[in-house]
matplotlib code that plots the C-alpha trace (Angstrom):
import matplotlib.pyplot as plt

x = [87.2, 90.8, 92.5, 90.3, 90.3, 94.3, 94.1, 92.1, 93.8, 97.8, 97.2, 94.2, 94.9, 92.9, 91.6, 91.9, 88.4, 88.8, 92.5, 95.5, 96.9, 97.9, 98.8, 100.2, 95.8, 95.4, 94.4, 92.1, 89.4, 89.3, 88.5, 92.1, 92.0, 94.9, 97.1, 97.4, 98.4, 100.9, 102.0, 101.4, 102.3, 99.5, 100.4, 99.9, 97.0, 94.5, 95.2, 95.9, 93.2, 91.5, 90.2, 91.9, 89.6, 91.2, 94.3, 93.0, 90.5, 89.4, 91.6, 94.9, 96.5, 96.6, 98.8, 100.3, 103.6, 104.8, 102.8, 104.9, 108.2, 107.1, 106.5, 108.3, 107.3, 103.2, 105.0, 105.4, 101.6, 101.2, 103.0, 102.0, 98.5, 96.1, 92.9, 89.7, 88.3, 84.8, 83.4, 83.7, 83.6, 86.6, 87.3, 89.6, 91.5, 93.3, 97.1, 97.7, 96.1, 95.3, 91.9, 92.1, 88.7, 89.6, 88.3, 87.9, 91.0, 93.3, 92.9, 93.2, 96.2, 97.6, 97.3, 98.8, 102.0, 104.0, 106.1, 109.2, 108.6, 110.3, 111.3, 110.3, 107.1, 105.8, 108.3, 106.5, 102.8, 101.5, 98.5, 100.0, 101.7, 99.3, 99.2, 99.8, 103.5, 103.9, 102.6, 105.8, 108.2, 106.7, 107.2, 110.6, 111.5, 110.7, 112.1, 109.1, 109.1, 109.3, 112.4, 114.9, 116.6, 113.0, 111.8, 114.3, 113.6, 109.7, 110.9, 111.1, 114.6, 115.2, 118.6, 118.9, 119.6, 119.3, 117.2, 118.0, 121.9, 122.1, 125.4, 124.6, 121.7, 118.5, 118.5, 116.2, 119.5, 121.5, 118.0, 117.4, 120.8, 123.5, 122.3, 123.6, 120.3, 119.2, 122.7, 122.5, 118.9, 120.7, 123.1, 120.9, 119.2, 122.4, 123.5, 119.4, 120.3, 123.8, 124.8, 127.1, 124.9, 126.2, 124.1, 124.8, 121.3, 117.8, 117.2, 119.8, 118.1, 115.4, 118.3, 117.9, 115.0, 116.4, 118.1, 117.2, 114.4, 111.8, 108.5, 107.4, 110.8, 111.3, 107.9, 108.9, 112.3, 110.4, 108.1, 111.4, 112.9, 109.6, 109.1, 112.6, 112.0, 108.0, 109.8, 112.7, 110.1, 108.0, 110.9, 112.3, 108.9, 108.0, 111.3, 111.0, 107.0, 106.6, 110.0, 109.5, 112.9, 112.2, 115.7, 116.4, 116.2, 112.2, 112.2, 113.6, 110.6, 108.3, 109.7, 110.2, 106.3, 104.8, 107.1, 106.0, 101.8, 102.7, 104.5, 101.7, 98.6, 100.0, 99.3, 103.2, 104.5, 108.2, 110.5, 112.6, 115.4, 117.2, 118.8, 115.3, 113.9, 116.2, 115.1, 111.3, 112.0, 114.3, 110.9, 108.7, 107.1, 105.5, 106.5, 104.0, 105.0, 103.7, 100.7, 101.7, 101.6, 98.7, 99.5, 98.3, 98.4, 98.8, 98.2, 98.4, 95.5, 95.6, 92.2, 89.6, 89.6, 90.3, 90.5, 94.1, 95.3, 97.9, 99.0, 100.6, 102.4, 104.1, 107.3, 108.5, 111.7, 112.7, 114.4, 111.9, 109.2, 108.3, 105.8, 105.6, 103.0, 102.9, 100.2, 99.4, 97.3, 95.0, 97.8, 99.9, 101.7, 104.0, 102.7, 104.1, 105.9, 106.4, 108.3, 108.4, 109.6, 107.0, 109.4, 109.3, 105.8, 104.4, 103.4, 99.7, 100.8, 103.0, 99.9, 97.8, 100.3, 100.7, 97.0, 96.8, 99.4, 98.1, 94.8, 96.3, 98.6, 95.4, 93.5, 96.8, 96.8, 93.1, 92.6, 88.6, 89.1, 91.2, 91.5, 93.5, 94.6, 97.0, 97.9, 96.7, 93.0, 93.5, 93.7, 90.9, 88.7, 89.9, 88.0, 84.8, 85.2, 87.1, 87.4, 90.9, 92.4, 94.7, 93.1, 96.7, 95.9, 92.2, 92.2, 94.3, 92.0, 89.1, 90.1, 91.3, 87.9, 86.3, 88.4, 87.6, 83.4, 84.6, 85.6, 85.3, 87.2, 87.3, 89.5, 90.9, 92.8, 95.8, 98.3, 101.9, 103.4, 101.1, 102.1, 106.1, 106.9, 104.6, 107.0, 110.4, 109.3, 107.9, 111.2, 113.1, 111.1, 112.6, 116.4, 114.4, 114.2, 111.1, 108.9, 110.3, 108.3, 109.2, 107.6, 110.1, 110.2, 112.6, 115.3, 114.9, 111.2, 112.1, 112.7, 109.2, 107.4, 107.9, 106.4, 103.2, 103.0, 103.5, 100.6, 103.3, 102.3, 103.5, 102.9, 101.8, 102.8, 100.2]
y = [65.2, 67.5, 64.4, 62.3, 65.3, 66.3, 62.4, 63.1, 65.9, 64.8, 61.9, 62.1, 63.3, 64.8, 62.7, 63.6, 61.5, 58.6, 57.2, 59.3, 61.3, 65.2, 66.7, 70.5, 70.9, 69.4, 72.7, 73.3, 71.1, 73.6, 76.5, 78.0, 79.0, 77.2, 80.5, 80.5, 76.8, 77.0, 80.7, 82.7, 86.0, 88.9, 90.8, 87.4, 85.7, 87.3, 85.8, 82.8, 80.2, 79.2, 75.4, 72.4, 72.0, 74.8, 72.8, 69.6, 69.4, 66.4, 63.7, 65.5, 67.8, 71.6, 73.6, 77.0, 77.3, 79.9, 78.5, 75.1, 77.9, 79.0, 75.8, 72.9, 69.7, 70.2, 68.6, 65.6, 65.1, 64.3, 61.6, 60.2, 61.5, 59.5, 61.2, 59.4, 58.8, 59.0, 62.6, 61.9, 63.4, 63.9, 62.4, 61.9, 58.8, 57.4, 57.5, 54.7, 51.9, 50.6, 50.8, 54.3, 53.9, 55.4, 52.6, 52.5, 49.9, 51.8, 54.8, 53.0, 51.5, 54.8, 56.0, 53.5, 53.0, 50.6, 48.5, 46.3, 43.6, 40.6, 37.6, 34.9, 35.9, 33.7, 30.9, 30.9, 31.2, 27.8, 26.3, 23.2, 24.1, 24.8, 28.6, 28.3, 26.9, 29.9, 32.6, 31.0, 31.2, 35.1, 36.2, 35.0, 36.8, 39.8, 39.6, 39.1, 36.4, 36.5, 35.5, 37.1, 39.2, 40.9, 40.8, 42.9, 46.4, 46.1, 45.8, 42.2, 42.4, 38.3, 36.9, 35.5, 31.9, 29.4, 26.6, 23.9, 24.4, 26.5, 28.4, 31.7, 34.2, 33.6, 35.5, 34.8, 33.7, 31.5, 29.8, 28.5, 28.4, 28.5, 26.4, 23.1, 21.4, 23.0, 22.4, 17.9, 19.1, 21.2, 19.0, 15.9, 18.1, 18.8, 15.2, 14.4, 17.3, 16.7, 20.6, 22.6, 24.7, 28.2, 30.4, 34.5, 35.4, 34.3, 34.9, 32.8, 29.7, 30.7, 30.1, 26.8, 26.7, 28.3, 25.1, 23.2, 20.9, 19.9, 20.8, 18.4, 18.1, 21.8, 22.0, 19.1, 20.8, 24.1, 22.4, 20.5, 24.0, 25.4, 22.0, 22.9, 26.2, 25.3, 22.1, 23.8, 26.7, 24.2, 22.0, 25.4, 26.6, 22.9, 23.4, 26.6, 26.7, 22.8, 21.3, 18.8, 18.1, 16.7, 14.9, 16.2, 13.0, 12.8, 15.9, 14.5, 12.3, 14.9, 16.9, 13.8, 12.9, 16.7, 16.8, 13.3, 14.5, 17.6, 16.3, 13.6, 15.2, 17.9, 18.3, 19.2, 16.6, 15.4, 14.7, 12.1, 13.2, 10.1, 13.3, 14.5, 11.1, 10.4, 13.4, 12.3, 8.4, 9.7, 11.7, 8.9, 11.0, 9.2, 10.7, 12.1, 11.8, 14.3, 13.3, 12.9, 15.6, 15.7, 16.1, 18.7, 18.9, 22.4, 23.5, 26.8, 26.9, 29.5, 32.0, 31.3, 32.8, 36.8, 36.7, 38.3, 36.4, 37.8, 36.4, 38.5, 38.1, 40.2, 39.3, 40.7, 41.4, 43.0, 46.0, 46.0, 44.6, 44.3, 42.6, 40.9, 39.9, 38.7, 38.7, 35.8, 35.1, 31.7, 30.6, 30.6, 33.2, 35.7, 39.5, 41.9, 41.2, 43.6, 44.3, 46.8, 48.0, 49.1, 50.4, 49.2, 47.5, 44.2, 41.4, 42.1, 45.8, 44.3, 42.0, 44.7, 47.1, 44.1, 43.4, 47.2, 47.5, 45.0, 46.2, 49.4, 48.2, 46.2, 49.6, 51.2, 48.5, 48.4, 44.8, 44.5, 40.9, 40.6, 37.8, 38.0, 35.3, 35.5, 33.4, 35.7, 35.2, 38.4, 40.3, 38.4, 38.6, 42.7, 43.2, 41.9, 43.5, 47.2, 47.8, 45.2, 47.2, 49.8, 53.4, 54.4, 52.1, 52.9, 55.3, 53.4, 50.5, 52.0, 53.5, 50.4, 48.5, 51.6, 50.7, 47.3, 47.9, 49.0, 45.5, 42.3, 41.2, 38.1, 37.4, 33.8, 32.5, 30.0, 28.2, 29.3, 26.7, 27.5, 30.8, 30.7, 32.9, 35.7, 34.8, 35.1, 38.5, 40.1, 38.8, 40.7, 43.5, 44.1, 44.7, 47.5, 51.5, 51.9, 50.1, 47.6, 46.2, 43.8, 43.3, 40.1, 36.8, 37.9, 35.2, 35.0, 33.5, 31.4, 27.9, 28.0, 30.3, 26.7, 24.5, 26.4, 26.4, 23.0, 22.5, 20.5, 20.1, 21.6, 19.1, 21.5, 19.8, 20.2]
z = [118.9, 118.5, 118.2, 116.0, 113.8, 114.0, 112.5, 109.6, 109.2, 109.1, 107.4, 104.9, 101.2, 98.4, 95.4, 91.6, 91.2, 92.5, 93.0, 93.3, 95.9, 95.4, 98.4, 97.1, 97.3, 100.6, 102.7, 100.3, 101.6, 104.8, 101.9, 101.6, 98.0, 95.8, 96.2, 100.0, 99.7, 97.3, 99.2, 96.3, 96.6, 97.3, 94.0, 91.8, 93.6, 91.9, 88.3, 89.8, 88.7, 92.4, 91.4, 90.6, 88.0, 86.2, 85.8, 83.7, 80.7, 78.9, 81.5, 80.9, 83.0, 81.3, 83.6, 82.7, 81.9, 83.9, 86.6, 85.9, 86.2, 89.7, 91.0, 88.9, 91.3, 89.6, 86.2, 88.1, 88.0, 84.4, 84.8, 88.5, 88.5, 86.3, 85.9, 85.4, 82.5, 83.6, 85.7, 89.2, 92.6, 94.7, 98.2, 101.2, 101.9, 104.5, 102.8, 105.5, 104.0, 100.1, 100.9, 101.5, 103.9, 107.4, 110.3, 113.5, 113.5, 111.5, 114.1, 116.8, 115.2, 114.5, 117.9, 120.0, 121.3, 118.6, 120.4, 118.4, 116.8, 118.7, 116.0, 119.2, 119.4, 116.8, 117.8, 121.3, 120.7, 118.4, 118.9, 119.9, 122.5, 126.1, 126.7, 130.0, 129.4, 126.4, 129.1, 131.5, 128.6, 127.7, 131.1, 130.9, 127.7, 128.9, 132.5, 134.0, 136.6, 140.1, 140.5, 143.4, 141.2, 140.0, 143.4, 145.5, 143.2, 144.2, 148.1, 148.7, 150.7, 151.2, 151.3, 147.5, 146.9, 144.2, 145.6, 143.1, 143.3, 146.5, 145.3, 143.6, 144.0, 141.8, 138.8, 135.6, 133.5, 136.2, 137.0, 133.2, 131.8, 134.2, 137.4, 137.6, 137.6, 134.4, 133.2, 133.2, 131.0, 128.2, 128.0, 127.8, 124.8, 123.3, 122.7, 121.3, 118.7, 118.1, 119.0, 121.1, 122.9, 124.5, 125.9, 126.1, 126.7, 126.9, 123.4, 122.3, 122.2, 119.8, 117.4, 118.0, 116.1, 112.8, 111.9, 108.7, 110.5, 109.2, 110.7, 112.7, 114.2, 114.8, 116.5, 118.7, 119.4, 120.6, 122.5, 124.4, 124.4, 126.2, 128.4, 129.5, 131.3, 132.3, 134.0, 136.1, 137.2, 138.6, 140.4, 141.7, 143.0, 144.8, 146.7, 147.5, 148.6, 149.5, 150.4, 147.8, 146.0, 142.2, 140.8, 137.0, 136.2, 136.8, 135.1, 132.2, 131.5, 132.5, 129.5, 127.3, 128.1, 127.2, 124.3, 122.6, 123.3, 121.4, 118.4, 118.4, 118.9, 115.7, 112.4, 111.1, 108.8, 108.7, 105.8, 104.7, 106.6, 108.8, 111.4, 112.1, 112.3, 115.0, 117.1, 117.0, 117.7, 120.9, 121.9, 120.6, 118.5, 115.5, 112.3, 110.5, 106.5, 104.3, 101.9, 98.5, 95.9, 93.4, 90.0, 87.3, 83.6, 82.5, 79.2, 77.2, 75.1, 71.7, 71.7, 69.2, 65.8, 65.1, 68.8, 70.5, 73.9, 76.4, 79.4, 82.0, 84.9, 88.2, 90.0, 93.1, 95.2, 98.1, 95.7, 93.3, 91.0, 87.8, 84.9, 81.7, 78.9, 75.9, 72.9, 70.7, 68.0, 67.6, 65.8, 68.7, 66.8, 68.9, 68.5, 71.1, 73.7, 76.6, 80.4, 82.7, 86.3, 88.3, 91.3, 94.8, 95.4, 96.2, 94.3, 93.8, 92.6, 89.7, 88.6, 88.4, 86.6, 83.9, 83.4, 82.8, 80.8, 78.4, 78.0, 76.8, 74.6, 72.7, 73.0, 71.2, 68.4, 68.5, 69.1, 69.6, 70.8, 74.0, 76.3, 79.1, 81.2, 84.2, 87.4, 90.1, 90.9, 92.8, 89.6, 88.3, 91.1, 90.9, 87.3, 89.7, 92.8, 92.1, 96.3, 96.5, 93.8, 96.4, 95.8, 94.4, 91.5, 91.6, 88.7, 86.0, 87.1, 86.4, 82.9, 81.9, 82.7, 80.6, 77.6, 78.2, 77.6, 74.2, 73.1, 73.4, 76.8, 78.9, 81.9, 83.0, 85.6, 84.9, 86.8, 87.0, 85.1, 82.3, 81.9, 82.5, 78.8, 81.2, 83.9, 82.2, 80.8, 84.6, 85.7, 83.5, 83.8, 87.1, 85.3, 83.4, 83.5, 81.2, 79.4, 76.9, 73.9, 71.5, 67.7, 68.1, 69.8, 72.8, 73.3, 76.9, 75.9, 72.8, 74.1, 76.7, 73.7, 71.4, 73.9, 74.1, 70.2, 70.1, 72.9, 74.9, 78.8, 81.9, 85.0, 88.2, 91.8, 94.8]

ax = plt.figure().add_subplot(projection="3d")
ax.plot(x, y, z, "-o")
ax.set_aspect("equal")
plt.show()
């Protein structure tokens, strides 16, 4: 129970309501008053107010000035704490998570051992390739095998020897890559790929795989890769246990025969690409062609009369994000514009920030009729279901779907290409400091904003 509770305890943060973290208050919830926490000296705690509660009124933060001079980091929460609109309880969450719910799963994920990711991992488990043959190549990876060099530190003193080439001692590396027997089989699958293949390490090979190949060629070209080492293991281990010598030769076909049933029996499709089509016919792998694209008419559509429309959008980066909208009349005529940088978060974060965004710029102009219309269903499906919306967001959410009660709001999805002005503005929203509005048709917008008035198509490929 000390552990489960040192959990809760190092990584579980107070709620304002329902959505946003402050952690000066944290001890509070084991009945510290506010003074101890903040280490408030003896001679000033008693006029210093003991509940949070004393330090907002009517959703906006009221804190004392010469409480803001003793400790200037609280001004920071008028600004990243949004208080709820609506009277609610407080509550932990689990800071680890955008859930903010504390599982069974997300302890046990924060208690175990995290090992490094490995970027061969994914290369070597697929579904078409056997499991046995990916639990050879695994073992291999990470040293694993029995080979002499892994047997002599667990006591197994043996003279060493290579028993395909019978010149060096058995090690994991000379076996696969450097013995001459696996040497005529590289090179065989060096000409089929037109490469220069040399090998440093085990990893090495997996580069192999990061070449521009289409996907049904680079899944047959693992599954050689793999075939490769599964094939020499079992021609060492037949000599070695059974005196039965297997020429490279017949393991050639062996690995030529498991390659083709893979790239066969899977569902990857190839490209028009005459390189990787040779590749596949050398296997005898048929080629699988991709199926051909459907193709979408997307239109913008203007709102109905005396009703407003705004289509927003989020774009992403490593570095940053950002969003966009724009407002419209049924005229299809531009009313507000607006972009803005929403820091380092994901995708779904910078949807949400520009749905929210727009609904309180309509509140500000008091537009009664709002429809919004995006391209993430997530957002849409968010206005439904408030648990996806990431507790940090949870707040502004929710006093955004209040203001939204007040008026008359609908919420539709639409394809990307239908919404490209949306686009261009959350695009440029990333190049942003602060929030940028325009009264003015932005000239970044003004070629795609004409098409839309005109009702002109976009044509959507999938």
């Amino acid at each position: 129970m000390k552990n489960e509770y040192n959990i809760v305890k190092e990584n579980t943060t107070w709620l304002v309501g329902d959505g946003k973290l402050i952690n000066f208050w944290f001890d509070h919830w084991h009945g510290e008053p506010l003074s101890e926490t903040l280490n408030v000296p003896a001679d000033q705690a008693n006029s210093f107010p003991p509940k949070l509660c004393s330090y907002f009124h009517d959703t906006h933060w009221r804190i004392p000035e010469d409480i803001l001079q003793q400790f200037p980091s609280l001004s920071l929460l008028n600004s990243q704490v949004i208080l709820p609109t609506v009277t609610k309880p407080d509550k932990l969450v689990w800071n680890l998570n955008g859930t903010g719910i504390l599982t069974l799963k997300e302890a046990y994920d924060f208690k175990k051992h995290h090992f490094n990711k490995v970027p061969w991992a994914k290369i070597i488990w697929l579904k078409d390739i056997p499991p046995s043959k990916s639990m050879l190549v695994w073992r291999l990876m990470l040293n694993k095998l029995p080979t002499d060099e892994n047997l002599t530190p667990r006591g197994c003193l043996l003279p060493s020897m290579c028993s395909l080439c019978n010149r060096n001692e058995e090690s994991s590396f000379h076996l696969f890559f450097e013995c001459t027997y696996v040497i005529n089989l590289w090179r065989w699958f060096a000409s089929l790929i037109n490469k220069q293949l040399h090998f440093q390490s085990v990893t090495d090979m997996w580069t192999i795989c990061n070449g521009s190949w289409n996907p049904q060629c680079r899944l047959v070209i693992t599954a050689a890769m793999i075939n490769i080492i599964c094939t020499v293991w079992y021609a060492r281990n037949q000599l070695r246990f059974s005196s039965r010598k297997i020429h490279w030769k017949s393991s050639l076909s062996t690995i030529i025969s498991s390659t083709a049933l893979t790239g066969n029996l899977s569902k990857a499709v190839a490209s028009a690409s005459v390189s990787n089509f040779v590749i596949l016919q050398r296997f005898n792998v048929s080629i699988h062609p991709p199926k051909a694209p459907n193709i979408i008419e997307v239109l913008w559509k203007p709102p109905p009369p005396h009703w407003i429309k705004c289509n927003t959008d989020g774009s992403c980066t490593a570095l940053s994000s950002g969003c966009g909208g724009i407002f419209r009349n049924h005229d299809a005529d531009f009313l507000l514009g607006f972009a803005e940088n929403t820091g380092n978060s994901d995708a779904f974060h910078a949807e949400l920030h520009g749905a929210m965004c727009a609904i309180e710029l309509a509140s500000q102009f008091h537009w009664k009729n709002l429809w919004l219309e995006c391209d993430s269903a997530l957002v849409i499906n968010a206005i439904k279901n408030l648990s996806i919306v990431p507790w940090r967001l949870r707040n502004r959410w929710e006093n955004c779907l209040h203001i939204t009660r007040s008026m008359n709001f609908i919420a539709t999805h639409i394809f990307r290409e239908g919404n490209t002005c949306a686009d261009v503005l959350a695009n440029f929203g990333l190049s942003v400091a602060h929030l940028r509005v325009w009264l003015n048709i932005p000239d970044c917008i003004r070629e795609t904003f004409g098409k839309n008035k005109l009702g002109l198509p976009f044509y959507r490929f999938c």
